[in-house]
N, C-alpha and C positions, 0 to 999 in steps of 0.2 A: 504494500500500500504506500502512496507516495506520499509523504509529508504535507501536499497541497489539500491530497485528497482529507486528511484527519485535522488539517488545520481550517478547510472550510466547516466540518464539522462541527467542529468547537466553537468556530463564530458564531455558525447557526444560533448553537445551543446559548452563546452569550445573550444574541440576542433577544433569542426568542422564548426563553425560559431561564431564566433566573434562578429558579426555585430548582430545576434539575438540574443546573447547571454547579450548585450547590452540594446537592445533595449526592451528584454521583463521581464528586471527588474523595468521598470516602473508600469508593470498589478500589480494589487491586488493578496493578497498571494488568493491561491486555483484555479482561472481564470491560474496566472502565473505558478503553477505547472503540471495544464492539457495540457497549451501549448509546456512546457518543454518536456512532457511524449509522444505529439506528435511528435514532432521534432525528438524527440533520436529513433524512430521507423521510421520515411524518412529518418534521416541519415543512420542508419543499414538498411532500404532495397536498399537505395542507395548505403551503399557499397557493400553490398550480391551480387548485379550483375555487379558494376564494380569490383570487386576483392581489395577493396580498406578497408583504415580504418580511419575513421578522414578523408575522402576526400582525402587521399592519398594511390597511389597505391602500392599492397603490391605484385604484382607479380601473384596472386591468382585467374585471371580471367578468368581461364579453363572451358569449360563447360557451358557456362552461361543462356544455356535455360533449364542445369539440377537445377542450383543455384535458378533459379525464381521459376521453379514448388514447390521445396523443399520450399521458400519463401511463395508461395503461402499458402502450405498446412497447415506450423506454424502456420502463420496469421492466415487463417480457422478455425485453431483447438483451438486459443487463444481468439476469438470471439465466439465460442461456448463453452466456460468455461476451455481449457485446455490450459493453457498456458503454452511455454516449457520451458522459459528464461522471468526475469526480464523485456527486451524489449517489450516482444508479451504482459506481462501482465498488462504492463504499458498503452499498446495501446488500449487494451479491456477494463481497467477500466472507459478509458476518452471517449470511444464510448459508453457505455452504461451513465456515469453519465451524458452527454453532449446533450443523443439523437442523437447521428451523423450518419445516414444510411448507412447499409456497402458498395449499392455501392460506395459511397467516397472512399470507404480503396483499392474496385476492380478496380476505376478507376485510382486509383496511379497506382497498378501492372500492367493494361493494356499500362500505358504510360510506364514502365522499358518494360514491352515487345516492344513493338516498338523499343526499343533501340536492346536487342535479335535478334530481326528479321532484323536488321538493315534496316530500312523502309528509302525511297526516301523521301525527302522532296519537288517536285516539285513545290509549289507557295508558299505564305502567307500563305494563307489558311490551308495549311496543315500543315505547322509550328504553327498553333495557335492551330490548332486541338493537337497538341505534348504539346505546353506547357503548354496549359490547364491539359491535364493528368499527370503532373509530378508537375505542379506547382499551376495552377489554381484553380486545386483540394483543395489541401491543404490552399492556401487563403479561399475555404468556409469550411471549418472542423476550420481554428483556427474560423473564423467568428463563427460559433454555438458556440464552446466554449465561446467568448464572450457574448454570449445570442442572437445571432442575428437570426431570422427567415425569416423575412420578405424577399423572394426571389428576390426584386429589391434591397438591399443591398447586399446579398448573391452575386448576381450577380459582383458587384463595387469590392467585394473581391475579388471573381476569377479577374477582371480586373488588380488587383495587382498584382496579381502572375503572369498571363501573364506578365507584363512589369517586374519584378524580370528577369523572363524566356529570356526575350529577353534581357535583356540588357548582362545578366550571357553568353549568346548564342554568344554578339558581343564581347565577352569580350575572350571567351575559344578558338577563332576561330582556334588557331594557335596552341594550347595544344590537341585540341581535333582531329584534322587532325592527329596527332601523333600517339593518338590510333586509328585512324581509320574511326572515325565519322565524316560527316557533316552534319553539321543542317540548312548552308545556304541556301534557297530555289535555287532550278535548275534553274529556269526562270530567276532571279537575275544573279547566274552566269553565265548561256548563255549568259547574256545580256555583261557582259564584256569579253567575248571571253574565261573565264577557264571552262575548262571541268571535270577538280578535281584538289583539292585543296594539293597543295604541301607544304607543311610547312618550308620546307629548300630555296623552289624558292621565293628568295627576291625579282624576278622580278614581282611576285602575290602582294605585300602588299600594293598598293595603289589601285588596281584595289579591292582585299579584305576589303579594309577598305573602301572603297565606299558603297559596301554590307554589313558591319557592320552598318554603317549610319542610310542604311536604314532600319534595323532592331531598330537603336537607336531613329528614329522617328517613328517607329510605338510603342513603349516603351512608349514615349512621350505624345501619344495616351491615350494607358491606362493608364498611373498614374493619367493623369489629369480627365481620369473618377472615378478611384478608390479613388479621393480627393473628391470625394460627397459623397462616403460610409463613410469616415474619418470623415466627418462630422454630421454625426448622431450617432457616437461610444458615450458612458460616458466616459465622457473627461481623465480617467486612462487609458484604452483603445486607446483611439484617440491618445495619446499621443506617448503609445509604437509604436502604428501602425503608425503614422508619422514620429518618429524619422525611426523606418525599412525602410519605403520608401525613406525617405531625404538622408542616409546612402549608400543604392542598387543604387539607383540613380547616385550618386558621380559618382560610377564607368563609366558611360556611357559619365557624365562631361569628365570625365580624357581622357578618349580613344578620343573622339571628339577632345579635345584641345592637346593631344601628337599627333594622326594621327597615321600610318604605327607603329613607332618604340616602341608605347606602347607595342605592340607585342616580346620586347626585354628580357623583365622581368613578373611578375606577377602582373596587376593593381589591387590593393587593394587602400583601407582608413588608415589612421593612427588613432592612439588615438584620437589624437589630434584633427582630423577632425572629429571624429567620434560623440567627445563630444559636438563641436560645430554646430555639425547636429542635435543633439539631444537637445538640446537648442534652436535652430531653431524650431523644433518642439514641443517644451514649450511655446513657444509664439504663436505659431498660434493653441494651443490647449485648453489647460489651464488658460493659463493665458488671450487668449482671447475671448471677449466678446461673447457669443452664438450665432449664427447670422442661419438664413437658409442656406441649402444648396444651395449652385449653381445649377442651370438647367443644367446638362453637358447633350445632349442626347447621346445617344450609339447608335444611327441610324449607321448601318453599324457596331458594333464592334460586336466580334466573340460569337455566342449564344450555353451556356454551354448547355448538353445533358441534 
């Protein structure tokens, strides 16, 4: 891999994730530079179809079911040896060194299609089916990277990313109305009388933020099941992967405890809280004692394809 190729990675991940960016300088070097090489390939297909770069929009989101075919077929052709950019190459080294099956990499692009087709979200259910393919996914691809196999693990990782997905989802509510999107389930908002969601009508934001809630308690859900996967991680691993959770988390803290007007500015972490999450997650990693995991059952949580 050549230097350019792991160095755009990184920028990616500077700029586009902070909070991973953070958290996955705790992995061991070679575990930590596979995950890097993933990340900067979700970031760039994430912005290929919002027309974005770093997560922010560049105006460029013309066409977007011509943008994913094109996506599609790089990807394809960087998995079968040809890769066309640093990105795609980065992604194919870490899928073969890794063992990671490409449906993983189809199931990411079939969740950006869903965004494409601009699909209804009518219950839970279907929102879990969504975050699974955009997020859930990508929890079991770093998992392999970490060496994990055992598909009742695999499993506790997707459960991570589902909660990342949901909380990211109570968080955008008001940003993402703007372009267009809603992710909050119909049923939810039938149930408080909006029939779409207006991002300028301040009269929506308590009835909105009810429906965040309950997105932020099903979040709540899975992290506390994805804390039995944490606990079987080798404890460099555990580490990063609890400080990410402790970190994604916050955000759902915050919104909970501002209510409606978090919706004013952009809820993030600071530094400062960032470090002290990740300290947080030095103690209940490393530094403590090995203990069994907890029995959490996933009776009723959402079952990956």
């Amino acid at each position: 891999m050549s230097d350019a190729t792991l160095d755009q990675a990184r920028q990616s991940i500077a700029v586009g994730s902070k909070s991973f960016a953070m958290a996955s300088r705790f992995l061991p070097g070679g575990m930590h530079e596979d995950c890097v090489m993933l990340y900067a390939w979700c970031r760039h297909a994430d912005d290929v179809i919002d027309g974005q770069e770093g997560g922010f929009a560049t105006g460029a989101a013309h066409d977007p079911a011509a943008r994913l075919a094109e996506l599609r077929d790089l990807t394809h052709r960087a998995l079968r040896g040809d890769a066309a950019a640093p990105v795609y190459a980065g992604l194919a080294r870490v899928v073969k060194a890794r063992d990671i099956p490409h449906r993983h990499v189809d199931e990411l692009l079939d969740g950006f299609a869903m965004d494409v087709q601009g699909r209804v979200y009518h219950d839970m259910n279907d929102l879990l089916d969504y975050c699974y393919h955009v997020a859930g996914v990508v929890g079991v691809m770093m998992a392999r990277i970490m060496g994990v196999r055992d598909e009742a693990v695999l499993d506790r990782a997707s459960d991570l990313g589902l909660a990342f997905q949901l909380t990211n989802i109570a968080r955008d509510v008001i940003d993402d109305a703007r372009i267009g999107r809603t992710y909050l389930p119909r049923a939810l908002l039938d149930a408080e009388g909006i029939t779409a969601v207006d991002p300028d009508d301040m009269g929506q934001r308590a009835a909105l933020h009810r429906v965040a809630l309950r997105l932020l308690d099903q979040a709540e859900v899975y992290y506390r099941s994805a804390d039995a996967g944490i606990a079987v991680l080798p404890r460099r691993p555990a580490l990063a992967i609890a400080a990410a959770r402790n970190i994604y988390r916050q955000i759902g803290v915050k919104l909970r405890a501002q209510g409606p007007d978090a919706w004013n500015g952009r809820l993030s972490t600071t530094r400062g809280e960032k470090l002290r999450l990740a300290a947080k997650a030095l103690g209940s990693t490393v530094l403590a004692p090995r203990r069994r995991a907890a029995a959490v059952s996933r009776a009723g949580l959402y079952i990956r394809p």
